[in-house]
N, C-alpha and C positions, 0 to 999 in steps of 0.2 A: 305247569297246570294245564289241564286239556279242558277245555270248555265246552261243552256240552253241541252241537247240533242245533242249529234257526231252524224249528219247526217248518215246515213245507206248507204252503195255502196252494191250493190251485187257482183260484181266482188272484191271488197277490204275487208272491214273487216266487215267479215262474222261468224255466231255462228259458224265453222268449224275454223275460224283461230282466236281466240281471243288473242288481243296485250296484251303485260304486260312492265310494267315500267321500264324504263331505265335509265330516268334522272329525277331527280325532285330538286327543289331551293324554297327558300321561304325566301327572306333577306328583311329588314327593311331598309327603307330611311330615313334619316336625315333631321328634320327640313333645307327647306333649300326656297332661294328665288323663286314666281313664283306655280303654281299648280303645284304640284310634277305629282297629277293621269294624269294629263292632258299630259304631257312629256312623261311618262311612254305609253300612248295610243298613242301618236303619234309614237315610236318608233316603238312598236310594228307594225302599221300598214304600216313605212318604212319598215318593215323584209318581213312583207306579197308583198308590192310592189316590193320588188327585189328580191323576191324565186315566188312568186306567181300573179303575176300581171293580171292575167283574174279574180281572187275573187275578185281585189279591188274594194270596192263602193266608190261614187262618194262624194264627203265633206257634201254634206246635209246627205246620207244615214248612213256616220260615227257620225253623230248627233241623228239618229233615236235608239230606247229605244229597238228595234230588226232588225237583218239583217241576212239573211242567202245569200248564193250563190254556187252554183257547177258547175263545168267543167270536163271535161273528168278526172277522176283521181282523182280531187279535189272537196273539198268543203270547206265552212268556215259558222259559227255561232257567230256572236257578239252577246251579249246583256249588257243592263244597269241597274244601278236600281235606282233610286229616288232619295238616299242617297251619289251618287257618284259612287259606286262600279262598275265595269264592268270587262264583260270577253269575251273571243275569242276563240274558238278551230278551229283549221284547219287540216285536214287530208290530206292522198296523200298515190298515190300509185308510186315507185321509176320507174323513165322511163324504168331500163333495169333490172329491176329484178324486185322480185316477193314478196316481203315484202310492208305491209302498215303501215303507221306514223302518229298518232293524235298527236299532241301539244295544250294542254291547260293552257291560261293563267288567271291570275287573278290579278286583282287592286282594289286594298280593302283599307278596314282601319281597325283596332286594337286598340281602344281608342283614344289617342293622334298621333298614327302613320301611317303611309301609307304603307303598307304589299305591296311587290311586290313576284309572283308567278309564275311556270309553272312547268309543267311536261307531259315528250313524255314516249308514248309507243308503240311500234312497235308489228308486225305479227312476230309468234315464229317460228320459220322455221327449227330443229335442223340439215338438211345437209345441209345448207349453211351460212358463215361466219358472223357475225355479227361485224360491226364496227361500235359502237354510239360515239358521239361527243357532247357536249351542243351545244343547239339553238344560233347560233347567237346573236339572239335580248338578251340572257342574257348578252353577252359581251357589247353588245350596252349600255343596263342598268345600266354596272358596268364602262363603261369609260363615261357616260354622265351623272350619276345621284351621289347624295354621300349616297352608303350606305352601312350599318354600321353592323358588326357581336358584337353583345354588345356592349363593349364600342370602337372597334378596325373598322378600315374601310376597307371595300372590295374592292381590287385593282388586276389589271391586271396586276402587277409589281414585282417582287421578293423582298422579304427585306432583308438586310445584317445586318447580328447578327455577330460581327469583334471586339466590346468592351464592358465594362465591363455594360454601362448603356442599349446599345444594348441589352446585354445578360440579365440583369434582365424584357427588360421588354417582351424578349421572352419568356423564364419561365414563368412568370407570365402569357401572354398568352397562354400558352400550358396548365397549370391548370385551368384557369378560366371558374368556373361553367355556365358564359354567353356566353362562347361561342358555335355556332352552326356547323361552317365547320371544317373540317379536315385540319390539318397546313402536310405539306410535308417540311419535314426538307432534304436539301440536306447537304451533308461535301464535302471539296474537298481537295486533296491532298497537304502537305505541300510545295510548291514552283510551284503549277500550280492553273491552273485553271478547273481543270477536276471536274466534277462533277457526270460525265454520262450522262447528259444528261443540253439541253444548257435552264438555268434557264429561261429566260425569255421566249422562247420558250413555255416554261412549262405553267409559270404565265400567257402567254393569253391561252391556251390551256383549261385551270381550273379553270379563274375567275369566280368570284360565286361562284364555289363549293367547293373551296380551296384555302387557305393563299400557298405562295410558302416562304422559311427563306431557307436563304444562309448560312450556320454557318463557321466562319474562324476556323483554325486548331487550334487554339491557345485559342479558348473559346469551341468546341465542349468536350472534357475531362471536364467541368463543366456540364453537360448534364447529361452525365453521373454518377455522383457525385449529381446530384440532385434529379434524377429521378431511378435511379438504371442502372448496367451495359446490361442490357436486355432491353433498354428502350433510349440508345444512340445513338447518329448518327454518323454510316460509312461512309468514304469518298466514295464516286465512287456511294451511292446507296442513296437511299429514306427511311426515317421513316415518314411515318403516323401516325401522333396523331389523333386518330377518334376523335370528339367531344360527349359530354354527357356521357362518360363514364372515371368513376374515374379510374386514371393512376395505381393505385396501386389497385386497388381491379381488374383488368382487362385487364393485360396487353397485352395477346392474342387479344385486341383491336385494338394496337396500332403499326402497322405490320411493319417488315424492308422489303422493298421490292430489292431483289438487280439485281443487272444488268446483265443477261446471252447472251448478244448479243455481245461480245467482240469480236468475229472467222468476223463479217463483219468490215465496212470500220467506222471508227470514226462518218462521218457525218451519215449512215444508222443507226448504231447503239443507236446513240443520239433519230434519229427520231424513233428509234423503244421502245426503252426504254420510249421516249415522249409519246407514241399511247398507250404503257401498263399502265404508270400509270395517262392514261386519262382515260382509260376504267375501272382502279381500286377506280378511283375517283367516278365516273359515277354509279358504281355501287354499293359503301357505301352510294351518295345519296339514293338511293331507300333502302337499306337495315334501312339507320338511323333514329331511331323514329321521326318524324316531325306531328305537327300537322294539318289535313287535310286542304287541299287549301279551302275547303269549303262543305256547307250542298251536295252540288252538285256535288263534286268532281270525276274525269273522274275514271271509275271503271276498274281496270286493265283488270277484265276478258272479260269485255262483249264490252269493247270501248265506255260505254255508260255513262253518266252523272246520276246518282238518283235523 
C-alpha cells in the first residue's frame, strides 16, 4: 500500500526542522464480528472530529479513494486502495508552542489478518521540553476492537499475577517468542498496595504499547528464580521486559526502572513516575525492530511518505 504524501506547510515542517518518531504501534485484531477495517476507520475519523474538526469531510468524501484538506496549522490526507486498505496522516502545528506533529495511520491486511498501524513524529526542538503521549485513537482501538499481541490480548487494564496459574502463565508470557510489546512488571510491598505508581493509571496510559502485570509479594521471588536475580521485579519500581529480545542472551534489554520522585507528595509522585515510564514506553516503541507500516511509510526525517 503506498500512502499518500504529508502535505508540506511552510511555517510547520520544513527541510530546517525535520520530525522524527516518537510513538509507533502496529497490533493485529482478532477475527471478530462485523468489518473489523471499517470500525477501525471510523474511529479513527472520530479522533480527527474531536482534536481536529475543520479537516473533517463530509460521509460521501470519507467514501472517496483520495481526500486531502488544510486549515491554518492543519492539514490531513486520507487515501484507499481497491483491496480495502487505507490510510490517513494529519499534521498540526501546537497552538502555543513551536513544534509540529504528523500522525500516520494505516488499516491493512496481513494474509488472514487485519494490521492496525500508526506512528507520530514531531519537530526536534533540543531547548524546549518534549512530553509525547500515544494518540488517542490507539486507546480508542484497544478498548473498542479485540486485539491480540500473539496469542495474548491487548488491554487497557492491569493483570494481577497473586497465584500459582496466574504466575505461570505470566512467565510464559514474558518468554514468548510472539510477543511484540514490552510487559511492565510492577511489585508492591508486602501488606500495601504501593506500587509507585497507580497501575491502572498506568495501563490506560500504555495501552497498545504495553502489557501492564501486577505481581503479589508472594509470587514476585519466582521471577526471580525463573529468570535470574537481575531480571526480577522490585516492589515500589517497574521492570520492562522489552519484546523480541531473548531474556538471557540480553538482559541490558529488560530495564528496572526505579522511582526517584519520593522527596514530592504521593499523588505528584505517582503521576510523575506515570509520565516517566510513559515516555520510556514511547520511546522503546520507535527504538524496537517492527516491520514498516508500509511501502509508503512516513520517513522520519523528511515528514514525508516514499
Amino acid at each position: 500500500m503506498h500512502s499518500s504524501p504529508i502535505p508540506h506547510r511552510s511555517h510547520a515542517i520544513g527541510q530546517s526542522r525535520a520530525p522524527h518518531l516518537v510513538v509507533r504501534a502496529r497490533l493485529r485484531a482478532a477475527p471478530q464480528p462485523g468489518d473489523i477495517c471499517r470500525a477501525a476507520r471510523d474511529l479513527a475519523w472520530q479522533w480527527v472530529a474531536s482534536k481536529w474538526p475543520r479537516l473533517l469531510p463530509s460521509a460521501s468524501a470519507m467514501e472517496s479513494h483520495h481526500y486531502a484538506r488544510s486549515a491554518p496549522g492543519q492539514s490531513l490526507v486520507a487515501s484507499s486502495e481497491a483491496d480495502g486498505a487505507w490510510s490517513l496522516t494529519v499534521s498540526f502545528d501546537e497552538r502555543h508552542g513551536t513544534r509540529s506533529w504528523v500522525t500516520h495511520v494505516e488499516v491493512d491486511h496481513d494474509g488472514d489478518a487485519t494490521m492496525l498501524a500508526l506512528q507520530t513524529a514531531c519537530t526536534a526542538l533540543p531547548d524546549a521540553p518534549l512530553v509525547v503521549a500515544p494518540p488517542r485513537l490507539l486507546g480508542s482501538w484497544v478498548e473498542q476492537l479485540n486485539l491480540m499481541d500473539g496469542p495474548v490480548a491487548v488491554v487497557g487494564t492491569p493483570r494481577l499475577v497473586a497465584d500459582a496459574q496466574q504466575l505461570s502463565r505470566f512467565l510464559e508470557h514474558v518468554a514468548s517468542p510472539e510477543r511484540h510489546l514490552p510487559i511492565i512488571a510492577l511489585g508492591n510491598r508486602p501488606g500495601t498496595r504501593f506500587y509507585g505508581v497507580d497501575p491502572a493509571g498506568l495501563a490506560t496510559s500504555v495501552r497498545g504499547l504495553a502489557h501492564v502485570a501486577c505481581l503479589a509479594p508472594e509470587v514476585s521471588d519466582a521471577v526471580a528464580d525463573r529468570f535470574g536475580p537481575h531480571l526480577g521485579v522490585v516492589a515500589g519500581a517497574a521492570r520492562i521486559y522489552g519484546a523480541g529480545v531473548p531474556l538471557v542472551a540480553s538482559p541490558h534489554n529488560h530495564t528496572l526502572v526505579r522511582n526517584h520522585f519520593a522527596n514530592a507528595s504521593s499523588a505528584a509522585n505517582a503521576s510523575a513516575f506515570r509520565r516517566l515510564l510513559c515516555q520510556r514506553v514511547c520511546a522503546l516503541s520507535v527504538r524496537q525492530p517492527q516491520r514498516p507500516l508500509s511501502e509508503g511509510t512516513m520517513d522520519a526525517r523528511t515528514g514525508q511518505s516514499s
